[in-house]
C-alpha positions, 0 to 999 in steps of 0.5 A: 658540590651537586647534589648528585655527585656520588655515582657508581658504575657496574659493568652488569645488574639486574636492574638499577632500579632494583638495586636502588629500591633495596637501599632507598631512603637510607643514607647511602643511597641519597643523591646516588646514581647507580650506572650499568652496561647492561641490564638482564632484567631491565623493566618499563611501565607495567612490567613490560621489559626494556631492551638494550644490547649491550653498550647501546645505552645510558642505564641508570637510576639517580636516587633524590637526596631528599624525602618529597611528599607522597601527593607530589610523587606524579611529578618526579618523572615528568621532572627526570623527563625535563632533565633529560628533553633540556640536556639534549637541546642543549646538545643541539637534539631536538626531543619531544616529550611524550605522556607520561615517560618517554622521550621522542627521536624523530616521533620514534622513542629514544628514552623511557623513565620508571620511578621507584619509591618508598613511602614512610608516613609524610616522606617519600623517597624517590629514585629516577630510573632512565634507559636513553638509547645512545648508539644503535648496534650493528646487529638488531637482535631482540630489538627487532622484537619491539612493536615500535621500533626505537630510536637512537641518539647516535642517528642524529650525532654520536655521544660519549654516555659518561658526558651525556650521564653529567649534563643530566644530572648537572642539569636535575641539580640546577632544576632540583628546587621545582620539585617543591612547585609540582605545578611548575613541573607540569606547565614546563613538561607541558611546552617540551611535550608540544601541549596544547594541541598534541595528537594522541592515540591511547588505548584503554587498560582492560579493555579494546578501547580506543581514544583519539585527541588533541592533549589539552593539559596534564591534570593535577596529579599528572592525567592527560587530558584528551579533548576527543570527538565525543568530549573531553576525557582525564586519562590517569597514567595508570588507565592507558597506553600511548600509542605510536 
């Protein structure tokens, strides 16, 4: 039996995430997957919205059976992330992994992961939540209104979400004992991210700042780190954004 078995489907919800922060830690919501059509209020890093039509994409949160310890928190998107980038070649699509949550169609994004956890004490429970773009819509609508437009899988080959949804989470079942080696975590995420060597540009928090580099690694807590033309900069996730 995986350990990611029990999975719920609703045609609609806010956001799965939300929904999982409210159960999280208990019982029910260990190994759980929750899986929506539709998210009316689906959310990226920082609060900024995730928008999928209808029909057009994978949405779900999968719940980690298990409690992790808080200092090991940073690598569970990069794991997701790995979940994700190695099904997909495994589908024959080639991805590439971009810091710190998105997955890249053709250097265009075609996947973002947000964690959700609480923490009590020593433990810490996690939930994954991803949005894919699988099948790009006949009408744009609000995608339009995205600075970077997005890709989608179904402009390489179609697939059936439920199919894709398994080989996922098969996949996080198979990986699930690297959670215990954070460090493995990031040397794997490292070689699916094309690092070292990488080109980024990053745009300070807070401020007009601009960075441009070649990614050398990730940190011990998940930083990128960017050799510039004036040094080398530890960028924290929660210091910039990536862009395109």
């Amino acid at each position: 039996m995986s350990r990611f078995s029990q999975i719920r489907h609703v045609e609609s919800t806010g956001s799965t995430n939300d929904d999982m922060a409210k159960i999280l830690g208990e019982p029910q919501a260990r190994g759980l997957t929750l899986v929506s059509e539709y998210q009316t209020n689906g959310a990226g890093r920082k609060g900024r919205a995730w928008i999928a039509p209808p029909g057009s994409a994978l949405l779900f949160t999968t719940a980690l059976p298990d409690p992790i310890a808080p200092g090991d928190l940073w690598s569970v998107p990069f794991w997701i992330g790995l979940a994700v980038h190695d099904s997909l070649t495994n589908f024959g699509v080639r991805t590439q992994l971009q810091w710190p949550n998105d997955v890249l169609l053709g250097g265009a994004k075609v996947a973002g992961i947000l964690c959700v956890s609480r923490v009590a004490g020593a433990q810490a429970w996690v939930a994954c939540g991803v949005g894919l773009n699988v099948m790009r819509p006949a009408e744009p609508g609000a995608l339009l209104d995205i600075d970077a437009p997005p890709a989608f899988l179904s402009d390489v080959r179609d697939f059936d979400r439920d199919e894709l949804l398994v080989a996922i989470l098969r996949h996080a079942d198979v990986s699930y004992e690297m959670l215990h080696a954070p460090e493995m975590i990031a040397r794997a995420w490292e070689r699916a991210a094309g690092i070292p060597g990488a080109r980024y540009r990053l745009r300070l928090d807070g401020s007009d700042e601009r960075l441009e580099g070649d990614a050398v690694q990730l940190g011990a807590a998940g930083e990128l780190v960017v050799d510039c033309q004036d040094g080398r900069h530890v960028i924290s996730q929660a210091d910039a954004r990536v862009l395109r």
